[in-house]
C-alpha positions in Angstrom: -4.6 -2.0 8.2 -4.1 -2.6 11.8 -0.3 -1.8 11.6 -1.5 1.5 10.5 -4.2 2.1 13.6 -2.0 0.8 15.9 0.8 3.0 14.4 -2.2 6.0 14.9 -3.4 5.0 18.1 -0.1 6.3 20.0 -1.3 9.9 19.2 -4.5 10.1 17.5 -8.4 8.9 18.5 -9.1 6.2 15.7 -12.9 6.6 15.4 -13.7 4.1 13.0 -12.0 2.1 10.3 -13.9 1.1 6.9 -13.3 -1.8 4.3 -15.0 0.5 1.2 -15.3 3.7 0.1 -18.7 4.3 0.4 -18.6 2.6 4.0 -16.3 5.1 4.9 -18.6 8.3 3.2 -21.0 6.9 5.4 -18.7 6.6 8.4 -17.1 10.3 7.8 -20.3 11.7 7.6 -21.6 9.8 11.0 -18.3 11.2 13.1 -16.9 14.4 11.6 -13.4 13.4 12.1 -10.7 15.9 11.9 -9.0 14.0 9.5 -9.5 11.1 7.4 -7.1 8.9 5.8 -7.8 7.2 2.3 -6.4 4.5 0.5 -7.2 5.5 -3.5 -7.6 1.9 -4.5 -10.5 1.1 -2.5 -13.7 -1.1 -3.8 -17.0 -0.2 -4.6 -15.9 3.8 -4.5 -11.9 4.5 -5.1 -10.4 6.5 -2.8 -10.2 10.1 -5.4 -14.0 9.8 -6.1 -14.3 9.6 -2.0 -12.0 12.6 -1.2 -13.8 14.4 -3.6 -17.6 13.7 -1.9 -15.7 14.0 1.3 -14.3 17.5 0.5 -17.8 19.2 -0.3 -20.1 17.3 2.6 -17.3 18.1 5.4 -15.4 21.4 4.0 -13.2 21.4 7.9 -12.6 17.8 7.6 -8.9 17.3 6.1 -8.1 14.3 4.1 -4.6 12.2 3.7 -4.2 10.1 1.3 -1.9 6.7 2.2 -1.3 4.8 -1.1 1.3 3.1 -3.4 0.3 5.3 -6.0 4.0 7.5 -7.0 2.5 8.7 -10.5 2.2 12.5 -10.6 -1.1 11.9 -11.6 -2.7 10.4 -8.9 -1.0 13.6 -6.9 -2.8 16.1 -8.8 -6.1 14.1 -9.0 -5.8 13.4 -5.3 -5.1 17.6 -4.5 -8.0 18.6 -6.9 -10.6 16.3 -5.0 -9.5 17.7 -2.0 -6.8 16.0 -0.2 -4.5 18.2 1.7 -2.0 15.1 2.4 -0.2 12.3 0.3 1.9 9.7 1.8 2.7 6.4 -0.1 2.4 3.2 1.7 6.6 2.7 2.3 7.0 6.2 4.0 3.9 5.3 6.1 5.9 4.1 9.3 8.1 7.3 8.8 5.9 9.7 7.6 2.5 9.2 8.0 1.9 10.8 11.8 4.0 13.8 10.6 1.7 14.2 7.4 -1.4 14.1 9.8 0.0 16.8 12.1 0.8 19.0 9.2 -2.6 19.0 7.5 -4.4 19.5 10.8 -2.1 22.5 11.0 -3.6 23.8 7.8 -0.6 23.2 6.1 -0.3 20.6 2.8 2.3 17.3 3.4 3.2 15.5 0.4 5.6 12.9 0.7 9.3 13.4 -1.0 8.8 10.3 -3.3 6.6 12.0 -5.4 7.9 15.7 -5.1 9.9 16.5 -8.3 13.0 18.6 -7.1 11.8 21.8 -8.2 8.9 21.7 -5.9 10.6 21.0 -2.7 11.0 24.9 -2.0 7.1 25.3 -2.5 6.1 22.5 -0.5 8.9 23.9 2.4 7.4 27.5 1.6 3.9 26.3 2.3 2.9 26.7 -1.0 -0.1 25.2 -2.5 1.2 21.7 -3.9 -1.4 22.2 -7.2 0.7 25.0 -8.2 3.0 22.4 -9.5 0.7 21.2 -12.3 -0.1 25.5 -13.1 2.8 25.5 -15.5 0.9 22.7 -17.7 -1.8 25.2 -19.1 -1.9 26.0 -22.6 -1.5 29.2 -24.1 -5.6 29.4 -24.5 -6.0 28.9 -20.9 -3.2 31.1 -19.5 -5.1 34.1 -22.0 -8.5 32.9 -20.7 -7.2 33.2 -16.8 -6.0 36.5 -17.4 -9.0 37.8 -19.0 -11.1 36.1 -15.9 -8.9 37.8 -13.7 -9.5 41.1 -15.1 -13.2 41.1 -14.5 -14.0 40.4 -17.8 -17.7 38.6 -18.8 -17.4 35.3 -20.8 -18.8 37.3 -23.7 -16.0 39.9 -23.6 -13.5 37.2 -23.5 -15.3 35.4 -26.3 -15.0 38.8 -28.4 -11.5 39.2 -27.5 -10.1 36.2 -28.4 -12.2 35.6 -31.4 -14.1 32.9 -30.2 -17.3 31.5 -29.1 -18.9 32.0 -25.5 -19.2 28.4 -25.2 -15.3 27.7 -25.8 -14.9 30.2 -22.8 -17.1 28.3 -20.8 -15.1 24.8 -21.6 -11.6 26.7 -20.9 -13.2 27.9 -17.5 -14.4 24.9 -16.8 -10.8 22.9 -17.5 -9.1 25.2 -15.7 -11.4 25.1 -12.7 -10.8 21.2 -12.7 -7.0 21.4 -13.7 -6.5 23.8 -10.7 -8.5 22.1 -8.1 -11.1 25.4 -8.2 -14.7 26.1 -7.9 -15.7 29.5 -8.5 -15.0 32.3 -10.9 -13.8 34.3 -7.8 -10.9 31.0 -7.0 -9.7 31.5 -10.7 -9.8 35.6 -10.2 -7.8 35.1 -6.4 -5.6 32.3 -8.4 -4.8 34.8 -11.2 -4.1 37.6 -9.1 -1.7 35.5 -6.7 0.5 34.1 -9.5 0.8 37.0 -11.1 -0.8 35.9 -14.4 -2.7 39.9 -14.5 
């Protein structure tokens, strides 16, 4: 860890370093830092379930996650809690002051270790990184989005697709969490912007 502040220090304000998750909650929410870096595999509250508290008590704070995590699943569940950067720990010297630049520009940076080839002209696009995992929804939820999209109530779409209102609910509910969204409206906006209606 102190190769990483000192590596910080040359360009950015270090306001406070912490040994656990919840110690850093509690620190975040003491300084309002821009940004916050986060290691995923830290004790008593892992570094996912801290982006994700992080991401609704300071909605302008950004969050980069530094880890030796490649999988593409700790990608997707570190985007949908909210991270708007992913470097892993042997790009850090390279990487990591780049990938803090670009998320306070409001832009995503995932490192290239983990982005599969056919992504790399999203990412450069500045594209929305979770737009990777869209082309894993089922058939159910791709009909489901649509029908959200087009304004229709979960009882219309229960009627349509011959099922119950409470099935709607749970395919609304997936997709929310699949596709890093919180609102009826995000899944509407999300629908209309990849061209799903």
């Amino acid at each position: 860890m102190a190769g990483i502040c000192k590596l910080l220090e040359k360009d950015f304000e270090v306001a406070g370093v912490a040994s656990n998750g919840r110690e850093l909650v509690d620190l975040a929410t003491q300084y309002k830092p821009d940004v916050i870096l986060v290691d995923i595999s830290m004790p008593l509250l892992n570094g996912i379930e801290a982006t994700r508290q992080l991401s609704k008590m300071l909605p302008r704070t950004r969050v980069v996650v530094l880890t030796q995590q490649v999988s593409k699943e700790y990608v997707q569940a570190a985007l949908q809690a909210g991270a708007r950067g992913y470097v892993v720990k042997q790009a850090a010297p390279t990487e990591l002051l780049t990938a803090l630049r670009e998320v306070l520009a409001g832009r995503f940076y995932i490192t290239r270790l983990v982005v599969p080839k056919e992504f790399t002209t999203l990412l450069d696009s500045g594209g929305n990184p979770l737009d990777w995992f869209a082309g894993q929804l089922t058939p159910r939820q791709r009909e489901v989005l649509q029908l959200v999209g087009e304004g229709k109530s979960g009882k219309e779409i229960a009627d349509i697709l011959q099922i119950s209102v409470k099935t709607v609910e749970f395919h609304k509910a997936k997709l929310m969490d699949q596709l890093g969204l919180h609102t009826t409206a995000e899944l509407t906006r999300y629908a209309i912007e990849h061209g799903i209606i």
